[in-house]
C-alpha positions in Angstrom: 56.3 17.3 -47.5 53.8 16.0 -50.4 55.4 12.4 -51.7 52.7 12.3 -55.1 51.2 9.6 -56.3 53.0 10.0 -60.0 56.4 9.3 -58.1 58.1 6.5 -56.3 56.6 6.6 -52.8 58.4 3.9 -51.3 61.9 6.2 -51.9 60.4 9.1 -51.1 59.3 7.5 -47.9 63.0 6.1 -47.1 64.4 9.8 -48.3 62.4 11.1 -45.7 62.5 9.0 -42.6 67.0 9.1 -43.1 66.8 12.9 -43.6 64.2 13.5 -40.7 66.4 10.8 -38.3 69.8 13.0 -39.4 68.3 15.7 -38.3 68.6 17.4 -42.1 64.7 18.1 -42.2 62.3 18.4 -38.9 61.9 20.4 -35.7 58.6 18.7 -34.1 56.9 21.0 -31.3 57.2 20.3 -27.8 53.4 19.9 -27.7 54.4 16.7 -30.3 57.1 15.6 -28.4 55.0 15.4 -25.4 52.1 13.9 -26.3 54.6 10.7 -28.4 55.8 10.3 -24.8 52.0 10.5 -23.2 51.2 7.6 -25.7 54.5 5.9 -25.1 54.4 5.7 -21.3 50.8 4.8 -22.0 51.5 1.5 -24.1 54.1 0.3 -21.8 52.2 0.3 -18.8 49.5 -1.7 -20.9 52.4 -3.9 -21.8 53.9 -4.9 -18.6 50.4 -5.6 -16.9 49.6 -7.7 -19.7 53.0 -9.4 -18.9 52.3 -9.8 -15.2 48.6 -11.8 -15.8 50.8 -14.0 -17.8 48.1 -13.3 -21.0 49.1 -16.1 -23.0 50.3 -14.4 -26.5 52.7 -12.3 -25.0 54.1 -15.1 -22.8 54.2 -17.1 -25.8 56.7 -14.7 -27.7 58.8 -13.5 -24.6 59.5 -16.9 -23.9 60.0 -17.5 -27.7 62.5 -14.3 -27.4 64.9 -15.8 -24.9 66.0 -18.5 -27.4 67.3 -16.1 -29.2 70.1 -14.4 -26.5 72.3 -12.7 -28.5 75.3 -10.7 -26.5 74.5 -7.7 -29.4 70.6 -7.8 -29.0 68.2 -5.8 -27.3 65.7 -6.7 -23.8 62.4 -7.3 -24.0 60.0 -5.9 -21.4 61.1 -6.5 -17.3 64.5 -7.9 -18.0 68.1 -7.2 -18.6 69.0 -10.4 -21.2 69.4 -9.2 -24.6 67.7 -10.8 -27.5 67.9 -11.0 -31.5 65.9 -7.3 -31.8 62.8 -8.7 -34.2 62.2 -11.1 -31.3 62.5 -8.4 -28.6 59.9 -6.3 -30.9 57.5 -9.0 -31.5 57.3 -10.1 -28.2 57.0 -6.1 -26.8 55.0 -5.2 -29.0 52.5 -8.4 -28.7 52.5 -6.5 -24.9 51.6 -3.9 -25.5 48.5 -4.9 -27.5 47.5 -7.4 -25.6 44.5 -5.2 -23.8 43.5 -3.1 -27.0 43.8 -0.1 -24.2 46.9 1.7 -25.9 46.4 4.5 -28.5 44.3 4.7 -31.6 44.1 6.8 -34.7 41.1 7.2 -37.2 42.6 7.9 -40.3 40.7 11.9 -40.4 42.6 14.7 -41.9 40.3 17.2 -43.4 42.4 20.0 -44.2 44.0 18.4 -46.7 40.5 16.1 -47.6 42.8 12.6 -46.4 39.7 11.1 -44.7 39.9 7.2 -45.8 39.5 6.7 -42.2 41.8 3.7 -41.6 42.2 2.1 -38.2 46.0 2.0 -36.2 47.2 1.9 -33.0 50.4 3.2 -31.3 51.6 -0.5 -31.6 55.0 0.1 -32.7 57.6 1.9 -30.4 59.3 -1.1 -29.1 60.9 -0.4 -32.8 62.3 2.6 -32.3 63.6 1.7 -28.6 65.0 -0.9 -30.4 66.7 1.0 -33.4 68.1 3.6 -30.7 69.4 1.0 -28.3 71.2 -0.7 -31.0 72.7 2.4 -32.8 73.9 3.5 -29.4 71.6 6.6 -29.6 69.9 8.6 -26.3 66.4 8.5 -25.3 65.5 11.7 -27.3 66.7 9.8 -30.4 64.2 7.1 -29.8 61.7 9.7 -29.0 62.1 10.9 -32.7 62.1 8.0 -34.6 58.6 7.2 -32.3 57.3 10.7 -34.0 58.5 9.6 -37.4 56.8 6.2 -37.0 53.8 7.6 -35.8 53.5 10.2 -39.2 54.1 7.7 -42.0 51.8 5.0 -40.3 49.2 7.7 -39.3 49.4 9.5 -42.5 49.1 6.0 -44.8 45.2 5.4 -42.2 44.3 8.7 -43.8 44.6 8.3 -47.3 43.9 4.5 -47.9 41.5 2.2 -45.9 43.0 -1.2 -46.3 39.8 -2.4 -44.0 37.4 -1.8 -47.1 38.6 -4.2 -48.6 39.5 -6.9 -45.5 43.0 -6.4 -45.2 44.2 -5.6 -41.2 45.3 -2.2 -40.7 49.0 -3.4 -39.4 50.1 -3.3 -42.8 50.4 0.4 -42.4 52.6 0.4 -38.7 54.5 -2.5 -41.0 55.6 -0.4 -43.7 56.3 2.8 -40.8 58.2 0.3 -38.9 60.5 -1.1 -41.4 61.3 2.4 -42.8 61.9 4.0 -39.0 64.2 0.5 -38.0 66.1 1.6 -41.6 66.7 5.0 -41.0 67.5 5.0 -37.1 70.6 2.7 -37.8 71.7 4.2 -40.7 69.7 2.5 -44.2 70.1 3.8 -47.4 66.8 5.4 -48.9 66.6 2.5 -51.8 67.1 -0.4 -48.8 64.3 1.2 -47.1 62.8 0.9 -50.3 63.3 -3.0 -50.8 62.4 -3.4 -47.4 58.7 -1.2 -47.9 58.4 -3.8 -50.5 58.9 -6.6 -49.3 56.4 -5.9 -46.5 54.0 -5.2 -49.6 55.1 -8.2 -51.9 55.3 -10.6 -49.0 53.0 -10.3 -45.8 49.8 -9.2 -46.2 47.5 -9.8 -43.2 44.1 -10.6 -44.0 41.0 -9.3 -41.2 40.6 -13.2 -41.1 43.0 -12.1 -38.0 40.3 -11.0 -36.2 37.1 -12.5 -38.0 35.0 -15.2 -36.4 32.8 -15.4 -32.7 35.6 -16.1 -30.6 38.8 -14.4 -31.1 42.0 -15.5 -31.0 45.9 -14.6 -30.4 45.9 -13.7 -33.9 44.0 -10.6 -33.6 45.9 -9.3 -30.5 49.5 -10.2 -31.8 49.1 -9.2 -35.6 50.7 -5.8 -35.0 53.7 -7.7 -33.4 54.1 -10.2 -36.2 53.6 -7.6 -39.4 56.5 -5.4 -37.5 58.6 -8.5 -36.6 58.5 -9.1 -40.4 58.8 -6.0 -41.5 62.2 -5.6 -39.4 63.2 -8.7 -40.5 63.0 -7.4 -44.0 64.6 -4.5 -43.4 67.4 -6.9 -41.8 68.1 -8.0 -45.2 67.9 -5.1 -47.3 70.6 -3.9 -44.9 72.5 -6.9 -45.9 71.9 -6.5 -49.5 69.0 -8.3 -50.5 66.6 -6.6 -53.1 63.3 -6.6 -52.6 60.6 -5.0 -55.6 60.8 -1.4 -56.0 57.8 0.7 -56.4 56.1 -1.0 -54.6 53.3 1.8 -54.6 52.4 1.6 -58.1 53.5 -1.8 -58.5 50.1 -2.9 -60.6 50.2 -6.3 -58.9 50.1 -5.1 -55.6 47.5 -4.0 -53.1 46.9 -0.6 -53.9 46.4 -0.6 -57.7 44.8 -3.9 -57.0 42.2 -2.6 -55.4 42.1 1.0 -56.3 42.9 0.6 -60.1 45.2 3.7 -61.6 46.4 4.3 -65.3 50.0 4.1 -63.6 50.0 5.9 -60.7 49.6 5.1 -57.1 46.0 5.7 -56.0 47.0 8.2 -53.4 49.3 11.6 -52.7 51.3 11.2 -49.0 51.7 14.2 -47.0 54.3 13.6 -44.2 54.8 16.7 -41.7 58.8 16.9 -40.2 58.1 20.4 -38.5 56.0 22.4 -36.1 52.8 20.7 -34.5 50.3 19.4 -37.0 51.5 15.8 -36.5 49.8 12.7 -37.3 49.8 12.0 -33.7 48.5 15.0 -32.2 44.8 13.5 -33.5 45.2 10.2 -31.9 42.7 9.0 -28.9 43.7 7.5 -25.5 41.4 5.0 -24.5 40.8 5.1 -20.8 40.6 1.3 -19.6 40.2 -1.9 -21.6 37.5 -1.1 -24.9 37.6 -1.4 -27.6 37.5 2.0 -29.2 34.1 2.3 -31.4 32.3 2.0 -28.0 33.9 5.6 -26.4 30.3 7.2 -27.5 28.3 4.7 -25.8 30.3 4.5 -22.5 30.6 8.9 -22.5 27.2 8.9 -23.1 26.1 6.4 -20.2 28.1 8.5 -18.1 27.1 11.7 -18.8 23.2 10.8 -17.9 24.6 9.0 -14.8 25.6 12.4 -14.2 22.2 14.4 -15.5 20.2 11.8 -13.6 21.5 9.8 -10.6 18.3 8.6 -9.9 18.7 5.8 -12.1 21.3 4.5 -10.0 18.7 4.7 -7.1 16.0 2.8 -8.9 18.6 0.6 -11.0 15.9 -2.3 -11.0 13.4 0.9 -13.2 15.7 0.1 -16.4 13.6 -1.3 -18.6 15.8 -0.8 -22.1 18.9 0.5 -23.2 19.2 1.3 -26.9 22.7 2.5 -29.0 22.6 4.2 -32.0 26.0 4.3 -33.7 27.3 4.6 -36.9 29.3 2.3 -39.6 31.9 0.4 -38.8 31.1 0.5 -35.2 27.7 -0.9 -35.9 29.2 -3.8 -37.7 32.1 -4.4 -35.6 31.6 -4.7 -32.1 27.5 -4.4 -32.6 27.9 -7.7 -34.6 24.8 -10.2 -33.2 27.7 -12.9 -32.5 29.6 -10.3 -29.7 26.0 -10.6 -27.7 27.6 -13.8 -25.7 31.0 -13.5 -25.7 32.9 -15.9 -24.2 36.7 -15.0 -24.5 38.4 -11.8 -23.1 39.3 -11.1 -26.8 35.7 -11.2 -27.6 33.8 -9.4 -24.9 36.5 -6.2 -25.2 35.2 -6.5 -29.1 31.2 -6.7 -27.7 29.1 -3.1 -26.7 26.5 -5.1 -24.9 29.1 -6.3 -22.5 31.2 -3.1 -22.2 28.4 -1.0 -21.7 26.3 -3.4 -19.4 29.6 -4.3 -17.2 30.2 -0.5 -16.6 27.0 0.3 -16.0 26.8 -2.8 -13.3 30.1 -1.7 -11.7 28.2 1.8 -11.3 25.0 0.5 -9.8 27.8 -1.7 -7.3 29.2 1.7 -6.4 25.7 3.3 -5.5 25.0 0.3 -3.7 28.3 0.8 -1.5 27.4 4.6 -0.8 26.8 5.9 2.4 23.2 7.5 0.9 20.7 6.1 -1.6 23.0 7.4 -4.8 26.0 9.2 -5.5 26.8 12.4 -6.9 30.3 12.1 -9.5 31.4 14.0 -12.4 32.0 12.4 -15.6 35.8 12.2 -15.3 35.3 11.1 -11.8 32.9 8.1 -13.0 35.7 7.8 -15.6 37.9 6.9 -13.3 36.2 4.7 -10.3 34.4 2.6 -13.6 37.4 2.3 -15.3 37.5 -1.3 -16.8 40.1 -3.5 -16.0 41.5 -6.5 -16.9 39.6 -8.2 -13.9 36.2 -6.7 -15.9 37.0 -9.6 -18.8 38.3 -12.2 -16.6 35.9 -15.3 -16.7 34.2 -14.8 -13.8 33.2 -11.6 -15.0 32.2 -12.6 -18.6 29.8 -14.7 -17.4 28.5 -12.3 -14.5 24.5 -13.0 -14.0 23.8 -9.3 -13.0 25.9 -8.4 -16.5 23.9 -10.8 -18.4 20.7 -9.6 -17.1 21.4 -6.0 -18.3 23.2 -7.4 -21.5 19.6 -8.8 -22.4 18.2 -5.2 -22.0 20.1 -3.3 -24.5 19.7 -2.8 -28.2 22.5 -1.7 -31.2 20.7 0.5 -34.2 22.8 1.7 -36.9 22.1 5.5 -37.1 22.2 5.7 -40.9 24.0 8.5 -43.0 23.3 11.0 -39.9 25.7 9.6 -38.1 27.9 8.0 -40.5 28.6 11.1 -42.5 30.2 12.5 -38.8 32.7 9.4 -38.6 35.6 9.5 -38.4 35.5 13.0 -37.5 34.6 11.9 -34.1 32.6 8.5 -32.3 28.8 9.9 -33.3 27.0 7.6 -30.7 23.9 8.4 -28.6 22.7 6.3 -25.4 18.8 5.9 -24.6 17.4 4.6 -21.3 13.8 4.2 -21.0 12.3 3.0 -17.6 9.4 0.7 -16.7 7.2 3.8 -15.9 7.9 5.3 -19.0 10.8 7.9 -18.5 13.2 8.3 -20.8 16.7 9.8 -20.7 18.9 10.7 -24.0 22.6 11.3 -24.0 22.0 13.2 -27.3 24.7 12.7 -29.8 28.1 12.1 -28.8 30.8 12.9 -30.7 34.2 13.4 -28.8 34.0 11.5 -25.6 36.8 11.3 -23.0 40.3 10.5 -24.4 38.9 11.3 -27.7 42.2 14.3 -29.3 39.4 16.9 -30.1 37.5 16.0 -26.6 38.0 19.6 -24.5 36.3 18.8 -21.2 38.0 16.1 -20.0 41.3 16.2 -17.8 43.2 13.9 -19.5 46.2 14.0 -17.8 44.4 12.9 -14.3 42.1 10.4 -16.5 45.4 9.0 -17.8 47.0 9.0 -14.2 44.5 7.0 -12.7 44.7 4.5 -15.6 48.3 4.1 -15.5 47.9 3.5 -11.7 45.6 1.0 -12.2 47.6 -1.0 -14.8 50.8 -0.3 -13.3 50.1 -2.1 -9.6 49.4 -5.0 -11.4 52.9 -5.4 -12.9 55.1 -3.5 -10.3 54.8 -2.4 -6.5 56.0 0.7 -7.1 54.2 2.1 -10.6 55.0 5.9 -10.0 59.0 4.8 -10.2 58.1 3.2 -13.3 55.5 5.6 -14.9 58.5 8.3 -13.9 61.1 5.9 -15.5 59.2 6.0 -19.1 57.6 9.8 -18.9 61.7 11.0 -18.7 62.3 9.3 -22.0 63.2 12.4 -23.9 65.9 13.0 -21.1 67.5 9.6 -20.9 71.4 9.0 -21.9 72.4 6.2 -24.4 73.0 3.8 -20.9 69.9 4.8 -19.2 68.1 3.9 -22.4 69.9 0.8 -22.8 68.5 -0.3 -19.5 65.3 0.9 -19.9 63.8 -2.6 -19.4 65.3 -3.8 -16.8 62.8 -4.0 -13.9 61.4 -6.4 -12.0 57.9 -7.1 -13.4 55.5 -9.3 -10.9 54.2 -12.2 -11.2 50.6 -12.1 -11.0 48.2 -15.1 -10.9 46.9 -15.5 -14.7 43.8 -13.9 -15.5 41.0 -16.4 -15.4 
């Protein structure tokens, strides 16, 4: 469904989301369905482990959340007290971000030439448990709105980059959010309008978020705070209040502001309510705790781990390690402050560290085997490298081994070459050279592991072993609870409406 740019988006958005919740438009594919629940199950696992290390932004807004018990609320995460439902989101979805490990989309649709290549994550479906909890609604309704979230936030990454001109991508899962809340219980199409624009008109998150050496909470939690606004708004739309219309082509707001248009809005929207070209069937799974630009460099160390074990033989024969990516990677996480990171926030955010801290745990696993290397696969390296929380823990950030190889490696920007193939994929390529001269090329990677056009990779057993991993932090049984969220689509209105309520440890926090 094309929404152009010479009419009022912000209806046309609330006129779909209420006919594709009613059922009056939209028969996703099961291949959709599945892979919202794939990303679903995924976040919550990175949620609750978050929870259990007691990681302080989350703790901060759960505990925030119980002063607002409310008999007609909603639970947060790992408990069966209800809560005021923008303070159960916030504080779920500030969980679920917590690791940057959950889901990421790159803004790519080249069929239709929507390529802006905006940034988002699958943030938001505490919004839709929400909405279906609330409206009494089964766990296949919740699974739909998720779908519908997913389209109008992933479709928005593709057609305007609101990080070109410093503005945090969360405005995007914002505006989804407060039109999914809307339609799931019931809004009309012009309060999901006044609730779009307020979001606009009112809360606009700078990348001052997550600008500066060491990060902060700000960066992890902005997701949770742009949707506990923009449900908030749609709160009070519901009740009547009028917020600006148009908000689109409103010439004083941030798309005419920065993309400047005779009238219209600087864009067409393409939402998709049927068969399987979804916005999220091109969204990546990380595997582990990265942040995403660095997939290239991590497939790539992996894949000449595999070519050439002896390098894990002679580890000491590494002279260099150089990384040629493209733009924004380049500028993000290959920015010269991220070379001594001190913070979790920070190191997840540096490629020297991720790169040098997997290949250290590798060299530790050679070390520990029976002969003088070892012999893995990529997707088996995948898994037995997989970082962890533990890998950003202070202790580890300050690792003298990881150091030493974090002194060794060098960040080039690749130029046009490579920048012309983002965000089509994560153009990256790895080059060891070692003190007697040798040296060993990943050639150009372009869809590593996790990555949705990646088709070598088992992803299913990749994400298994990841969900294991987080999931023993935060219960002693995680297959019950990997089960518990994976039968989503299958769950009656009561068995969604104590979804949450588990017992979720109480693990030492991560120092």
């Amino acid at each position: 469904m094309k929404i152009a740019r010479d009419s009022n988006q912000a209806l046309g958005i609330g006129e779909f989301a209420g006919d594709f919740m009613t059922g009056t438009i939209g028969e996703p594919d099961a291949s959709v369905l599945d892979r919202t629940v794939m990303f679903f199950t995924d976040s919550v696992i990175c949620g609750i482990s978050a929870i259990a290390l007691a990681t302080n932004a989350p703790t901060v807004l759960r505990n925030e959340s119980l002063e607002y018990e409310r008999p007609d609320g909603v639970p947060i995460f790992g408990s069966a007290n209800r809560v005021a439902p923008e303070k159960a989101i916030v504080a779920n979805c500030a969980a679920v971000r917590e690791w940057d490990a959950n889901g990421t989309n790159f803004g790519y649709n080249p069929k239709l030439g929507h390529t802006a290549g905006e940034f988002g994550h699958n943030d938001f479906y505490s919004v839709a448990i929400a909405a279906a909890q609330l409206a009494g609604r089964d766990g296949a309704y919740a699974l739909r709105g998720m779908v519908l979230l997913d389209e109008i936030r992933g479709r928005l990454g593709e057609v305007f980059s609101l990080k070109s001109y410093r503005i945090d991508h969360v405005v995007h899962g914002a505006i989804a959010s407060a039109a999914t809340y809307g339609a799931m219980l019931g809004a009309t199409p012009q309060q999901i309008e006044s609730a779009i624009g307020m979001v606009v008109a009112h809360y606009i998150p700078w990348r001052a978020i997550r600008s500066g050496s060491q990060l902060s909470d700000s960066k992890g939690a902005s997701a949770a705070i742009s949707t506990e606004v923009a449900v908030l708004s749609m709160q009070r739309a519901m009740r009547g209040f009028v917020g600006p219309a148009d908000i689109f082509r409103n010439p004083e707001a941030i798309w005419r502001q920065f993309e400047p248009t005779d009238g219209d809005s600087p864009f067409d929207l393409v939402l998709t309510h049927s068969g399987g070209d979804f916005a999220v069937m091109g969204m990546h799974f990380k595997l582990g705790l990265y942040e995403h630009q660095s997939a290239g460099a991590l497939q790539g160390l992996l894949s000449l781990l595999v070519e050439h074990p002896q390098l894990l033989e002679e580890p000491q024969k590494i002279a260099s390690i150089k990384i040629i990516a493209y733009e924004p990677a380049f500028g993000i996480i290959g920015d010269p402050a991220k070379r001594d990171p001190q913070t979790r926030q920070s190191a997840d955010h540096s490629m020297v560290y991720i790169v040098a801290t997997t290949l250290r745990k590798a060299i530790e696993l050679a070390k520990r085997a029976s002969r003088g290397g070892i012999n893995y696969t990529s997707d088996e390296y995948w898994k037995v490298l997989m970082l962890s929380p533990f890998d950003y823990s202070e202790q580890a950030i300050f690792d003298h081994s990881t150091r030493l190889l974090m002194e060794k490696i060098t960040f080039a920007h690749g130029g046009p070459q490579y920048d012309a193939k983002y965000p089509d994929g994560i153009p990256t390529s790895l080059i060891i050279t070692t003190t007697d001269g040798q040296i060993y090329d990943s050639g150009l990677v372009m869809y590593p592991a996790g990555h949705a056009r990646n088709t070598t990779a088992n992803l299913a057993e990749l994400l298994g072993a990841k969900w294991q991993m987080l999931g023993s932090l935060a219960v002693n049984d995680p297959d019950a609870i990997i089960d518990r969220f994976n039968t989503l689509p299958n769950l009656s209105a009561a068995q969604l409406r104590s979804l949450h309520d588990f017992k979720i440890l109480d693990r030492k926090r991560l120092e």
